[in-house]
N, C-alpha and C positions, 0 to 999 in steps of 0.2 A: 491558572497555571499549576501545572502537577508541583513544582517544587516550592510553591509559594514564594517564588522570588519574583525581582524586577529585573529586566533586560536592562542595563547599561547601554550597551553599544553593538551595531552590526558592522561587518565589514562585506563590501560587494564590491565588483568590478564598476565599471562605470556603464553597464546595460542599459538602454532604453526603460526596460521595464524595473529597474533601481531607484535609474534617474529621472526622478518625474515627483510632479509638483503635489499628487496623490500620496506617496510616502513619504515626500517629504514633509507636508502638514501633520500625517500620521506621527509621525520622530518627532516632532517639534509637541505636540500636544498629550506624548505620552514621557517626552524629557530622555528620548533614547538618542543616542550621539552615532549620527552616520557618518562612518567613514568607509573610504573608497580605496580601494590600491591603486597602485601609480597604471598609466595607459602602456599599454603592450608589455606587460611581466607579467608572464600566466603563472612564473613562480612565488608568486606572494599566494595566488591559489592553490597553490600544488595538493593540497592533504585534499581539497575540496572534490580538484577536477579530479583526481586518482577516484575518488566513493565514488563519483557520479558515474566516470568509464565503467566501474568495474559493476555497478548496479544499470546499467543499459543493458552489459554481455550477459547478464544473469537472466535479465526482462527480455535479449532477445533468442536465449535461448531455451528460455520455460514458452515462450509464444510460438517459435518455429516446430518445437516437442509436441504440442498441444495440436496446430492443425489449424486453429481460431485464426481469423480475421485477422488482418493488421489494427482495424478499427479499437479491439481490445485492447492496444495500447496502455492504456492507462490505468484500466483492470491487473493489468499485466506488471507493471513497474511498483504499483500499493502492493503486491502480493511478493513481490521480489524481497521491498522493504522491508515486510513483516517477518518474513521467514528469514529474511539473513540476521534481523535483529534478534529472532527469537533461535537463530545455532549456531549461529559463527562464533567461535573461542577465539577470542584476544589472546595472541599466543603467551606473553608474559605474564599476563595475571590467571591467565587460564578461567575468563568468566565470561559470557554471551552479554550484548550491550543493555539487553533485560535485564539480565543479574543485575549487574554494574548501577542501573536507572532504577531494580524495583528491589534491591535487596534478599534477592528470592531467586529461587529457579522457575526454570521456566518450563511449563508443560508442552511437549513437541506430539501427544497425543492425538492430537486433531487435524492435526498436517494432511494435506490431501496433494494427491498432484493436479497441478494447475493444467487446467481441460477435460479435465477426468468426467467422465459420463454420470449422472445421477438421476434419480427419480425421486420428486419430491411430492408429499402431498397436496391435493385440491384443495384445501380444505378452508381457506374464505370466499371461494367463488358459490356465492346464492343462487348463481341461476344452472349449476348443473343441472342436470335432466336424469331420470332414474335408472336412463341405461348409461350415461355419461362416464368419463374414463373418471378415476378420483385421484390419478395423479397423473402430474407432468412431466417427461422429457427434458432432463436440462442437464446445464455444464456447468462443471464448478468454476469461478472466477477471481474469489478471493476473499479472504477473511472482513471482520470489520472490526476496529480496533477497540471499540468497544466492551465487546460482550462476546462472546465463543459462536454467534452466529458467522452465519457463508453468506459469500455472494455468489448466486446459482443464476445465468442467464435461460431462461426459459424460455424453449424452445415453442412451445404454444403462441403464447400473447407477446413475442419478443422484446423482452424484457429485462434488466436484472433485476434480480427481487433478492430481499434479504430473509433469509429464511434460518430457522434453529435446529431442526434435522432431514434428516435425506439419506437416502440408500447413497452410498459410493461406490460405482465400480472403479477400483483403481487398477484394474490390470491392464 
């Protein structure tokens, strides 16, 4: 864990996918205290379901801008994440939730728009041929939280692949 702490306690609705004998061993063998809000008061959620709405409207409409599949779904929503963590201002403290979490600012240098056209190179495939293209055809997809590489799906071997540079067309 980035902050070196221990989780006390979660709170979750009473979900199927909460309530189940899978986290609850999990909570029980790591000493984490699950509580639950009371059944039908979505207001005990309120702060939760408000990010979640408002990070759907974001993921569905970087996806309908873009042109990509539905299937991207989930390409779509990691990439919404990262970028609203890495420029949205807390309007009171005036800091992005980066700041806030790493101390630092935050570099908005690498931001690409979500679908954007790229060409990336060949350049671990052994079996090209020596008239072979040496780059691929692909679309940008989404950052990885790691390290300042993309997720670029590849239009060749349909794929997404994690990749460290690439031409971007952003226009």
């Amino acid at each position: 864990m980035k902050l070196n702490g221990k989780i006390a306690s979660i709170r979750s609705d009473h979900g199927t996918e909460f309530e189940n004998y899978l986290l609850e061993g999990f909570c029980a063998e790591n000493g984490i205290n699950h509580n639950f809000s009371a059944p039908r008061t979505p207001q005990q959620n309120g702060v939760v379901k408000r990010k979640n709405r408002t990070l759907v409207e974001i993921a569905r409409t970087m996806l309908i801008d873009s042109g990509l599949a539905m299937n991207f779904w989930a390409e779509v929503v990691n990439t919404a994440c990262y970028v609203t963590n890495k420029c949205f201002i807390r309007s009171i403290i005036k800091k992005t939730p980066y700041e806030l979490f790493n101390d630092k600012k935050s570099s908005i240098a690498h931001l690409k728009p979500f679908g954007c056209k790229c060409i990336v190179l060949n350049n671990g495939n052994n079996d090209l041929g020596k008239f072979d293209a040496m780059s691929d055809k692909g679309v940008f997809v989404g950052y990885l939280s790691t390290n300042k590489a993309y997720r670029v799906f590849n239009k060749r071997n349909l794929c997404v692949e994690e990749i460290m540079h690439a031409k971007f067309d952003e226009s």
